[in-house]
VOBA-1610 file (N, C-alpha, C; in pm, whole numbers, padded with zeros to 5 digits, always signed):
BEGIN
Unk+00991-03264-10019Unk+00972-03393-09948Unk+01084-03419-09850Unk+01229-03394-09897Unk+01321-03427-09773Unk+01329-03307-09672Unk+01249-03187-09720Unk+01264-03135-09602Unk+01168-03114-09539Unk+01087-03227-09557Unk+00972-03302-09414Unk+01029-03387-09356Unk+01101-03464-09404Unk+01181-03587-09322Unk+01269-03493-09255Unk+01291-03411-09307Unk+01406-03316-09198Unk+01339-03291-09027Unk+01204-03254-09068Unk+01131-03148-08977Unk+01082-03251-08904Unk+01002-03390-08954Unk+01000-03492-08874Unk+01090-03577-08794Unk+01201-03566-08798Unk+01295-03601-08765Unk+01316-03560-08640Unk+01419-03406-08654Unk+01402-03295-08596Unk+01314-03302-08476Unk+01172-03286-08495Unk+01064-03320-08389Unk+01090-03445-08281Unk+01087-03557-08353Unk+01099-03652-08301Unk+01196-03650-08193Unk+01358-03572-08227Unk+01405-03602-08180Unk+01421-03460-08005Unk+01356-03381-08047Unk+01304-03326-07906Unk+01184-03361-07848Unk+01087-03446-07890Unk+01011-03507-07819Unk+01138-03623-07697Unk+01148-03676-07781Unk+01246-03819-07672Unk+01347-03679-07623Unk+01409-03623-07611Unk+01517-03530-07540Unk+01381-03479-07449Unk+01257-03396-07457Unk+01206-03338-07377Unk+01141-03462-07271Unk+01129-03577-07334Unk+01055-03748-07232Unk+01156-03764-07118Unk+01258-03763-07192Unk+01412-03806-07099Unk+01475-03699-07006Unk+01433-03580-07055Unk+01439-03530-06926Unk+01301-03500-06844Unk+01206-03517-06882Unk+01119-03535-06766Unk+01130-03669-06667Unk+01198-03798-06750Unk+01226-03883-06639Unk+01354-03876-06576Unk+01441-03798-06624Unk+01573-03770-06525Unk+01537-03675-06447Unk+01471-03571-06460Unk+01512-03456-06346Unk+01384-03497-06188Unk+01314-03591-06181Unk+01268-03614-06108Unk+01386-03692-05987Unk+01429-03759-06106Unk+01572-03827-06004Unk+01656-03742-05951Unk+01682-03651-05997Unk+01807-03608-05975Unk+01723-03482-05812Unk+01634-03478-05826Unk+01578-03393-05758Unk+01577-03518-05623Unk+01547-03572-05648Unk+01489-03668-05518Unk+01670-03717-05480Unk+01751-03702-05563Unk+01868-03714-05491Unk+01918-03623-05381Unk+01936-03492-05460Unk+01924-03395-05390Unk+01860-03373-05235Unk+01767-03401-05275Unk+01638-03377-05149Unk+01692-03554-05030Unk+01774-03575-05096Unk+01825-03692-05009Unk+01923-03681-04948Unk+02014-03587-04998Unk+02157-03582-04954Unk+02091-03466-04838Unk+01986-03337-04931Unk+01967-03263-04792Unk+01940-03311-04657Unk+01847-03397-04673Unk+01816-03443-04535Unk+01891-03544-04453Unk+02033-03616-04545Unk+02121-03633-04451Unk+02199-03533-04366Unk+02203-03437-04474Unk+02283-03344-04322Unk+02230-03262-04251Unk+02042-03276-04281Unk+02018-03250-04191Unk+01969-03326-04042Unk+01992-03443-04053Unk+01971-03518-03970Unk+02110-03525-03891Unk+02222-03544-03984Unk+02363-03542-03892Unk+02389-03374-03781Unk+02319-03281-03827Unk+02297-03150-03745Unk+02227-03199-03638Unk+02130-03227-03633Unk+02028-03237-03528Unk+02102-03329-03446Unk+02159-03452-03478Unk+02207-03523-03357Unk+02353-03460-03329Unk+02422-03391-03388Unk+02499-03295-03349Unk+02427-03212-03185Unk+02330-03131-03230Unk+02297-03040-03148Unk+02261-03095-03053Unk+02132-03233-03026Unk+02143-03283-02946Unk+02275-03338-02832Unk+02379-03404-02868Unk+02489-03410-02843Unk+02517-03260-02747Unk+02562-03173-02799Unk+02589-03057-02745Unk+02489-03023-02627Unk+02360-03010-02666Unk+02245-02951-02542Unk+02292-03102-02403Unk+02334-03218-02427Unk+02347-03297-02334Unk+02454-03389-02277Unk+02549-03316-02281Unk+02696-03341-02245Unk+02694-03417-02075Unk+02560-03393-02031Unk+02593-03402-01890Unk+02476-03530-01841Unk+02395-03550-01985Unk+02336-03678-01944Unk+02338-03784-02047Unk+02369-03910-02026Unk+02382-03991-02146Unk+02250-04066-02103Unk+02189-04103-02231Unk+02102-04163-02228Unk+02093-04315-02292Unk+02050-04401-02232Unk+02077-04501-02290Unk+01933-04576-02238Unk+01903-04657-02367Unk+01747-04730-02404Unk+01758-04810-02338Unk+01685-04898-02252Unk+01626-05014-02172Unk+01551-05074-02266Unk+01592-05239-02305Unk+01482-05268-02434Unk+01385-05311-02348Unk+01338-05283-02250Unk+01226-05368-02192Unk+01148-05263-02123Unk+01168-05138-02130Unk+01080-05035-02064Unk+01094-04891-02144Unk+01224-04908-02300Unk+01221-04829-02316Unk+01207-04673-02268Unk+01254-04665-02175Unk+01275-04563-02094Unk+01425-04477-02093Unk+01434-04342-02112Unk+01578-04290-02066Unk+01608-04299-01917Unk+01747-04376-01897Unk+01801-04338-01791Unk+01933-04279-01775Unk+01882-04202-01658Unk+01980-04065-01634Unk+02092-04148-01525Unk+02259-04123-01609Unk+02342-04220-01538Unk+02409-04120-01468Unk+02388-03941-01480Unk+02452-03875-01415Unk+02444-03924-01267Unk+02508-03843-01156Unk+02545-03889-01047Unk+02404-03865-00953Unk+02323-03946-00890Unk+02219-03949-00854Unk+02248-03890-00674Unk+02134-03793-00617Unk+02177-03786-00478Unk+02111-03882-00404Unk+02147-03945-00245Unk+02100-04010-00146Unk+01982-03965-00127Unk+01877-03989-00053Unk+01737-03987+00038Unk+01790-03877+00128Unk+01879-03938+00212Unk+01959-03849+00329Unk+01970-03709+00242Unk+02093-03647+00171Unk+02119-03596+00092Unk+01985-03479+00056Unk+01902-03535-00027Unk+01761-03462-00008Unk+01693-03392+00027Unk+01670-03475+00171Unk+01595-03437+00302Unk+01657-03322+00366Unk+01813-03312+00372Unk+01895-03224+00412Unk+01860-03119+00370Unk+01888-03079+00223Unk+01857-03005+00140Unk+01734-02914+00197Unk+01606-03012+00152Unk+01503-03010+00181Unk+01505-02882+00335Unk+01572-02961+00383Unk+01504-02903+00566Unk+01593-02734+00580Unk+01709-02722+00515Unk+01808-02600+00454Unk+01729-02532+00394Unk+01647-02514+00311Unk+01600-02450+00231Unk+01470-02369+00304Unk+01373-02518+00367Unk+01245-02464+00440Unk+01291-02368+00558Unk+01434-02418+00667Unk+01487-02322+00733Unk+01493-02196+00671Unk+01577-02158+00596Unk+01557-02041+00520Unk+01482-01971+00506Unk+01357-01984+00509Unk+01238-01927+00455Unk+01126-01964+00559Unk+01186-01951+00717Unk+01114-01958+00836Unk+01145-01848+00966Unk+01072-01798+00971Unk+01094-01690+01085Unk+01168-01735+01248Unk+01274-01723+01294Unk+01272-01782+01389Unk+01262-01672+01535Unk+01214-01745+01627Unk+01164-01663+01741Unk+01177-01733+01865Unk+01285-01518+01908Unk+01319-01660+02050Unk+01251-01600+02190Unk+01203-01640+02265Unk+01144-01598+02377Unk+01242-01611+02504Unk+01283-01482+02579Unk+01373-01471+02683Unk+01308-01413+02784Unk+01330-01495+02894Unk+01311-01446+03030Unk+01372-01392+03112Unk+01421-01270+03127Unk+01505-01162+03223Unk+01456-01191+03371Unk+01564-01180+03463Unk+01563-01165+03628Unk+01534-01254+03688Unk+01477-01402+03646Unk+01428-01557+03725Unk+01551-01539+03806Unk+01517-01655+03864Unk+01389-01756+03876Unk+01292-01689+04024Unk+01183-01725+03996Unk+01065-01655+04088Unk+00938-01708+04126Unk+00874-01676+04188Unk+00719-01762+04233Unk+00681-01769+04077Unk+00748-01725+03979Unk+00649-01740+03860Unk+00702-01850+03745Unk+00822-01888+03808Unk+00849-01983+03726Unk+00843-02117+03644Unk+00783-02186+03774Unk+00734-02269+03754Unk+00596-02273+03679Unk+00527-02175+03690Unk+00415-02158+03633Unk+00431-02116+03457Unk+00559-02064+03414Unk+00621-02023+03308Unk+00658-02122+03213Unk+00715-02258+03290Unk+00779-02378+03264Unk+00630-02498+03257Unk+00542-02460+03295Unk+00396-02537+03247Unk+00361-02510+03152Unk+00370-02332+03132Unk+00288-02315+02968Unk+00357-02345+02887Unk+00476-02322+02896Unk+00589-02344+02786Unk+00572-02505+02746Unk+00577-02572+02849Unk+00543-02733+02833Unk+00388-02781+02778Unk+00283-02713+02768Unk+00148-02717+02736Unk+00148-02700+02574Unk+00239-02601+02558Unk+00234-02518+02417Unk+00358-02603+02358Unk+00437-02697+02413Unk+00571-02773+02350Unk+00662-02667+02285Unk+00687-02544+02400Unk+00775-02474+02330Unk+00895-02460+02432Unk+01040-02402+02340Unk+01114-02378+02462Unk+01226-02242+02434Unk+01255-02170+02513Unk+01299-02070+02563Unk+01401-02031+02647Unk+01443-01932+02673Unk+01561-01906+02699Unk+01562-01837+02850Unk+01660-01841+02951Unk+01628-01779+03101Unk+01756-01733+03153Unk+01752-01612+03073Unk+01867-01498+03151Unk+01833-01483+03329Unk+01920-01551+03400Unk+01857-01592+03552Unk+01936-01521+03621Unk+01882-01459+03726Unk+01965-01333+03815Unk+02009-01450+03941Unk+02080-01456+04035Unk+02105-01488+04206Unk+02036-01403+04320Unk+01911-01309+04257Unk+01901-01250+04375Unk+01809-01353+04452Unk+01705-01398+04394Unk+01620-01493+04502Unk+01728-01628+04534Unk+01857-01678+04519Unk+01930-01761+04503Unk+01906-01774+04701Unk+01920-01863+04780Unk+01886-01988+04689Unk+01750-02093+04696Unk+01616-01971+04721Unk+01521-02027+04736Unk+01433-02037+04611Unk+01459-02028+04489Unk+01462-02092+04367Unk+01517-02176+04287Unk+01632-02228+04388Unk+01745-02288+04267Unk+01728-02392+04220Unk+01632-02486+04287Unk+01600-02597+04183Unk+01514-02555+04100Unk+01554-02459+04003Unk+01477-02421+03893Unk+01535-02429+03801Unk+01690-02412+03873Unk+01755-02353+03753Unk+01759-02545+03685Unk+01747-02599+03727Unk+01786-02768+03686Unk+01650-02766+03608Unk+01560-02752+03684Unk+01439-02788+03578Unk+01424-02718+03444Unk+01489-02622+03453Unk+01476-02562+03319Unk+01547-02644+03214Unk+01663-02676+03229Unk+01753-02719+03166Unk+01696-02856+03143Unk+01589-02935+03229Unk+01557-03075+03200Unk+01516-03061+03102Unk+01358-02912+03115Unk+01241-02899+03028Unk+01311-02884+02890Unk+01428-02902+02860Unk+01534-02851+02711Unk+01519-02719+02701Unk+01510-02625+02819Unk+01525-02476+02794Unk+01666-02426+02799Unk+01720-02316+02783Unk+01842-02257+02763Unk+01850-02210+02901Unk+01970-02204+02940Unk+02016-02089+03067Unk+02098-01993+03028Unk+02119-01872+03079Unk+02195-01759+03045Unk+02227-01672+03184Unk+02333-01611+03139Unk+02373-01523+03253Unk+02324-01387+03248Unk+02242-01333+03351Unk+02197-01235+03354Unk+02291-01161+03429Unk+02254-01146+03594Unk+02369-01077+03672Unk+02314-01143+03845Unk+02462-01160+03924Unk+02356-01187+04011Unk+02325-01077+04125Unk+02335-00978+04137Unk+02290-00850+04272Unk+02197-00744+04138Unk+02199-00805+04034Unk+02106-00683+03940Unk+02160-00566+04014Unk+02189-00527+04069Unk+02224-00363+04069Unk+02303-00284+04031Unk+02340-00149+03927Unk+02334-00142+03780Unk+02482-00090+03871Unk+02468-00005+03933Unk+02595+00088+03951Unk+02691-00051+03995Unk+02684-00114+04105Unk+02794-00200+04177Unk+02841-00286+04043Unk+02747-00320+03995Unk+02844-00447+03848Unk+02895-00331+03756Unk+02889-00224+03709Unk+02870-00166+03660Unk+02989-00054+03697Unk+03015-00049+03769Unk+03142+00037+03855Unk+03322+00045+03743Unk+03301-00101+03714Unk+03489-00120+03699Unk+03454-00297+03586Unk+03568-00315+03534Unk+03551-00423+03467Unk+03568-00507+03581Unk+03669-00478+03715Unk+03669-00595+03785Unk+03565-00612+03892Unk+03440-00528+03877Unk+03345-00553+03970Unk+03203-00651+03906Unk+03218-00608+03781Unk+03152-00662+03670Unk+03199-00870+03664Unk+03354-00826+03655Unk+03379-01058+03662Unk+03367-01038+03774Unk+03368-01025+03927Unk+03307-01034+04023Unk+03200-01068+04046Unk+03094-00986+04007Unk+02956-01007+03986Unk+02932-01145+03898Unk+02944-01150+03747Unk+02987-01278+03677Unk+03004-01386+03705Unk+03123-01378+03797Unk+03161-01490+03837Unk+03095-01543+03953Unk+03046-01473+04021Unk+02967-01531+04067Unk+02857-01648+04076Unk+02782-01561+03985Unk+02679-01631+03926Unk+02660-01715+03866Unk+02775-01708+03766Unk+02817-01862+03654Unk+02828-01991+03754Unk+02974-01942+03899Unk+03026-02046+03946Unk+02850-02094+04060Unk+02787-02066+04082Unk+02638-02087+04155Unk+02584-02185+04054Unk+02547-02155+03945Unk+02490-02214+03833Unk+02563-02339+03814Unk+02681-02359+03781Unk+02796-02498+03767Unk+02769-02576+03897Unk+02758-02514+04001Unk+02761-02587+04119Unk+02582-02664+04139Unk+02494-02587+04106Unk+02389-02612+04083Unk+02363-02748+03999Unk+02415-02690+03884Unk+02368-02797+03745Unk+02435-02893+03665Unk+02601-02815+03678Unk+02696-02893+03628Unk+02774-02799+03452Unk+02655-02696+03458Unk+02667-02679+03301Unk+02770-02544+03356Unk+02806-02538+03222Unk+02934-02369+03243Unk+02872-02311+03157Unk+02774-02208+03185Unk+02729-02118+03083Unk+02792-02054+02983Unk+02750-01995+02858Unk+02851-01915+02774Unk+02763-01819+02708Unk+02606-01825+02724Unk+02591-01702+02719Unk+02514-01588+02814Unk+02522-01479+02729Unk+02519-01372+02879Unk+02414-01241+02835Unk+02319-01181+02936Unk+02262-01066+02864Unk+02280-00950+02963Unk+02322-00810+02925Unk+02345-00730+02983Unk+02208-00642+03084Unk+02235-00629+03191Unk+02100-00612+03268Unk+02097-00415+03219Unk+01976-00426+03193Unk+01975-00271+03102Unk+01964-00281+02977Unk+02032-00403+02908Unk+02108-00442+02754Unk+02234-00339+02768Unk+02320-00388+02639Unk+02437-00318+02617Unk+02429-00189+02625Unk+02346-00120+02570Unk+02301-00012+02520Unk+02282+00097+02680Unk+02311+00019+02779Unk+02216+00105+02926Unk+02309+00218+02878Unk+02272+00321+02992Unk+02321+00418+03031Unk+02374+00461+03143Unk+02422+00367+03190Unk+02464+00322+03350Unk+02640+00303+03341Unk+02647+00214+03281Unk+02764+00198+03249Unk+02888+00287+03171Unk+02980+00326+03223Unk+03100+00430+03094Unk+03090+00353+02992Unk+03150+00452+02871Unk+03170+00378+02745Unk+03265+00281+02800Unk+03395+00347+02820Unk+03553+00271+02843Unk+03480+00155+02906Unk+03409+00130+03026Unk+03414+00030+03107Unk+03317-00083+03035Unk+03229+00001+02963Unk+03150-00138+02877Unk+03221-00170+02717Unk+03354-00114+02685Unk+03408-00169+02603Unk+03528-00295+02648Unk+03567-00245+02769Unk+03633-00324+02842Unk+03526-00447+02850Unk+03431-00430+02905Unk+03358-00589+02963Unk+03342-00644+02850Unk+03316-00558+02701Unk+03301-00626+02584Unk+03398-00705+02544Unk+03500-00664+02516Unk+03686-00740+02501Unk+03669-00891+02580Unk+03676-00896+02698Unk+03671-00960+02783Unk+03566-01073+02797Unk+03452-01054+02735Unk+03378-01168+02723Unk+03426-01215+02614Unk+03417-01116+02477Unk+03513-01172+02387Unk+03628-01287+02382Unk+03693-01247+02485Unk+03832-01356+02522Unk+03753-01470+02580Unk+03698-01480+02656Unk+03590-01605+02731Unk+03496-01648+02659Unk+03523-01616+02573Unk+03378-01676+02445Unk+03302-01682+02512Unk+03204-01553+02579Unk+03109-01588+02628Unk+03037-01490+02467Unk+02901-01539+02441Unk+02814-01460+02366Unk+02704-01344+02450Unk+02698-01208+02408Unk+02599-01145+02461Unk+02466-01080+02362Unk+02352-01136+02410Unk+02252-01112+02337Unk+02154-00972+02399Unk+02130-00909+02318Unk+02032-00784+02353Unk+01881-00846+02297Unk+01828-00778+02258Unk+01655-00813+02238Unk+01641-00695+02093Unk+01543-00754+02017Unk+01484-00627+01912Unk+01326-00687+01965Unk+01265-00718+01984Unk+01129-00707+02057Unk+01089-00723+02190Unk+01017-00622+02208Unk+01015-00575+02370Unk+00859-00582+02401Unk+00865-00673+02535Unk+00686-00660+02519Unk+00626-00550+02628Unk+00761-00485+02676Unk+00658-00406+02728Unk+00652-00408+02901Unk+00680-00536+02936Unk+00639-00584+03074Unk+00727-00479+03192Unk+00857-00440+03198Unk+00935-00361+03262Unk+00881-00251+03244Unk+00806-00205+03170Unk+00742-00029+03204Unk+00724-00016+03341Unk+00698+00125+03375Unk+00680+00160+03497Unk+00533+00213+03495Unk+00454+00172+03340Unk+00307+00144+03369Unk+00233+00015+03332Unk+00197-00034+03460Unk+00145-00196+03463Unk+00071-00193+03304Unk+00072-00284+03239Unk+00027-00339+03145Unk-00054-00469+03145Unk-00218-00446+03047Unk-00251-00539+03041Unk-00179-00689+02990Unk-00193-00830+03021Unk-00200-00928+02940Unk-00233-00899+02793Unk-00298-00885+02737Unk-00364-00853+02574Unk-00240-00710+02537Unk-00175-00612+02634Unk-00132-00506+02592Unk+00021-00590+02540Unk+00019-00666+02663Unk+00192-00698+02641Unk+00160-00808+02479Unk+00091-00864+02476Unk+00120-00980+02377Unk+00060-00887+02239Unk+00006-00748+02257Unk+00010-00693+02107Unk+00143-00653+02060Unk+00253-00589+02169Unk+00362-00544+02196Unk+00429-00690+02101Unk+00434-00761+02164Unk+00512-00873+02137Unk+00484-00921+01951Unk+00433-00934+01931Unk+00307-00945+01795Unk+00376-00873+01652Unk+00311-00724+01752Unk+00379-00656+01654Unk+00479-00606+01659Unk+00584-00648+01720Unk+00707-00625+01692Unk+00799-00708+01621Unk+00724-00882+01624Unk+00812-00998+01610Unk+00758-00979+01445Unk+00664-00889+01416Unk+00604-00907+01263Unk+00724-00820+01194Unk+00767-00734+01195Unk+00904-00635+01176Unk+01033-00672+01184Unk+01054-00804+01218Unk+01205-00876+01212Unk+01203-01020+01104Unk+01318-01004+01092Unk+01356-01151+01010Unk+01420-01242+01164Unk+01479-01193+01224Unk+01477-01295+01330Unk+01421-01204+01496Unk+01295-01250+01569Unk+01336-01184+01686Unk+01353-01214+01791Unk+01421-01178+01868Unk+01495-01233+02035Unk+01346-01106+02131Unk+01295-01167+02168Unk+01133-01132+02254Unk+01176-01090+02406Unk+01177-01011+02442Unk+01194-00955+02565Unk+01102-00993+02710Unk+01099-01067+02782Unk+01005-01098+02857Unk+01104-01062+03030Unk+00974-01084+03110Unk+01049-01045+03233Unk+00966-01189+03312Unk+01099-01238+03465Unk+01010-01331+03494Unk+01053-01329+03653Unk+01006-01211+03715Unk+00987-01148+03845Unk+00848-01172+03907Unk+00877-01131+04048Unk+00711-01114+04107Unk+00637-01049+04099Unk+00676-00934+04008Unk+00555-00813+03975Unk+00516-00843+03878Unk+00547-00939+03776Unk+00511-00934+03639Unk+00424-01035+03631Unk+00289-01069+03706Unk+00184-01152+03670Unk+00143-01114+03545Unk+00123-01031+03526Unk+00011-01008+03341Unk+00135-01027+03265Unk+00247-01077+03274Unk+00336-01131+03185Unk+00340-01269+03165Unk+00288-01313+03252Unk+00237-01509+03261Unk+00092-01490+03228Unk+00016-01387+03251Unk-00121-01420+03169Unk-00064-01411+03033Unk-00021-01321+02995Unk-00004-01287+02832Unk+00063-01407+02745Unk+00139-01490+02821Unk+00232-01601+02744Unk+00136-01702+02731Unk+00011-01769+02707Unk-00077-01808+02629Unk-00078-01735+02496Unk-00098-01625+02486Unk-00151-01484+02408Unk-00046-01483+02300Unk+00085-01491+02373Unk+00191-01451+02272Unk+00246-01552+02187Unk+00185-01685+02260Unk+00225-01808+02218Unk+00137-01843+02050Unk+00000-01817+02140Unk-00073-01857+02028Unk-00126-01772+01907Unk-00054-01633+01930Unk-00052-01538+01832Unk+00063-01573+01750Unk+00194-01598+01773Unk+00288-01658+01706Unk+00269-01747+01612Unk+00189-01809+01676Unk+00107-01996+01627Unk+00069-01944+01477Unk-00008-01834+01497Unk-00111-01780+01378Unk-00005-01732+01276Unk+00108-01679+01307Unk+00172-01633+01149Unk+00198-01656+01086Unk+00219-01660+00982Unk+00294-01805+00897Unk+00446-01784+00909Unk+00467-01921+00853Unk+00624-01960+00871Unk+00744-01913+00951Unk+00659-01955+01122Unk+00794-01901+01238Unk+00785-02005+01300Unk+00878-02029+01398Unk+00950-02115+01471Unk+01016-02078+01558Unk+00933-02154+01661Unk+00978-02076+01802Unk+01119-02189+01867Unk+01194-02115+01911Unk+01304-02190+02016Unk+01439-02103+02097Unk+01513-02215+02156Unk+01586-02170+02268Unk+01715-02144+02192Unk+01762-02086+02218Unk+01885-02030+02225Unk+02024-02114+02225Unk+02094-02085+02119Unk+02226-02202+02107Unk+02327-02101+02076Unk+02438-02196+02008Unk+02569-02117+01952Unk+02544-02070+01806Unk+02443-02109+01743Unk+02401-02107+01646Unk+02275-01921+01654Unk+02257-01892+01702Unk+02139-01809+01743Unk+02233-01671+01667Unk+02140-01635+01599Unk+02185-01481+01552Unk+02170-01353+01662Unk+02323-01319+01713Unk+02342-01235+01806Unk+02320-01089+01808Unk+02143-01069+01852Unk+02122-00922+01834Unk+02175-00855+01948Unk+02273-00741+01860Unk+02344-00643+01979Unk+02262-00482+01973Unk+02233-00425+02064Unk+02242-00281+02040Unk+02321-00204+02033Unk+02472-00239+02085Unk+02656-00218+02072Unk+02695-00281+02031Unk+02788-00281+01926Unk+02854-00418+01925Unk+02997-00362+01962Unk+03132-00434+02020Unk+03244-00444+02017Unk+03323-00365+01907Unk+03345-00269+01879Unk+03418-00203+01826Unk+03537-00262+01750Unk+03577-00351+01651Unk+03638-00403+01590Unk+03826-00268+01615Unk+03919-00360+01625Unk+03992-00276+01622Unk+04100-00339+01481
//
């Protein structure tokens, strides 16, 4: 008999030990599972913190919205940006006229004005001075002027460096007296590249513009028009086309003499083939203009 009271006992008393811990270990678990998710919540706004050092955010109670207090840019600012970038990623194209001014000029200076484009006019003195109010109108129409040469004839400028500022000077001081402007840039009649000229004497003229900050531009697209076989209108502006498709920037070779009529038909042609490519931009010639040489100055 007492050792049933033993065994009942006994029982009893791991029943209540096995009750009591079924109602403790639920607690102790949900503690646990409490403390975990404080640190994991103090992590997360940790990390947040870290990923945003550079924007603080702070609640609006009335729109609840984040606002960004980092340093905000201007409109101006923007737009700048903006117009830098689209530059970048625009073809630019420049159209030059060798040997003006001529019976064709004026007719040159209509299309250009029809089409709202403008261009550049390497201008010789030989018709000087029964063209010269051209040289003003060009410059009204916002076209560029440039120094070509004024007797074009390859050997006499071409002789000596001092027959060359002779020639030069010429022409510049005609032009100032004309217009008022002092030209500064210049294109070599032949381009740099002729074969007319000595090395020595066209490294010399190179130095020397150098010192005069004058700039000299050559051409990488050629339409063609100076051959010594006449060319259609449609021939010169395929010339032109596909050559300006092969550059990141191109300086367009044109001629604007009295033999070169199918070179004023074609400038509709070349205009509005341009029109068609994507992302180019036609204009005149500045200090800014990327200077294509076929020589350049020999760095010493």
């Amino acid at each position: 008999m007492q050792d049933r009271k033993k065994r009942v006992q006994r029982l009893k008393k791991i029943i209540v030990i096995t009750v009591a811990t079924l109602l403790i270990l639920p607690s102790i678990f949900c503690i646990i599972l409490a403390v975990r998710i404080g640190n994991l919540e103090k992590q997360i706004q940790e990390l947040k913190k870290e990923g945003n050092k550079s924007l603080e955010i702070v609640w609006n109670e009335e729109t609840i919205e984040p606002i960004n207090t980092a340093e905000e840019k201007t409109e101006e600012e923007v737009e700048t940006e903006e117009a830098e970038t689209e530059e970048q990623n625009v073809q630019k194209i420049y159209l030059t006229f060798d040997d003006g001014p001529s019976i064709y000029t004026e007719e040159i200076l209509d299309i250009l004005k029809r089409y709202n484009v403008k261009a550049t006019f390497f201008v010789t003195g030989m018709n000087m001075p029964q063209y010269k109010d051209c040289l003003q109108k060009i410059l009204d129409d916002g076209h560029t002027l440039g120094i070509h040469t004024y007797s074009h004839v390859y050997n006499d400028i071409y002789e000596s460096l001092e027959a060359f500022q002779e020639d030069f000077y010429k022409l510049r001081d005609y032009i100032y007296e004309c217009t008022g402007e002092d030209i500064k840039i210049y294109r070599f009649p032949g381009g740099s590249s002729n074969t007319i000229v000595s090395a020595q004497v066209r490294e010399q003229i190179m130095k020397w513009l150098k010192e005069e900050n004058i700039q000299y531009y050559d051409w990488n697209v050629s339409s063609g028009d100076a051959s010594n076989t006449l060319l259609s209108a449609e021939e010169i502006a395929e010339n032109c086309i596909n050559g300006i498709k092969k550059c990141n920037t191109a300086i367009v070779l044109l001629h604007d003499s009295g033999g070169k009529k199918s070179t004023i038909e074609a400038l509709p042609l070349i205009i509005e083939g341009i029109n068609r490519l994507d992302d180019t931009i036609l204009l005149p010639m500045d200090e800014e203009t990327v200077a294509i040489q076929q020589i350049r100055l020999t760095e010493e």
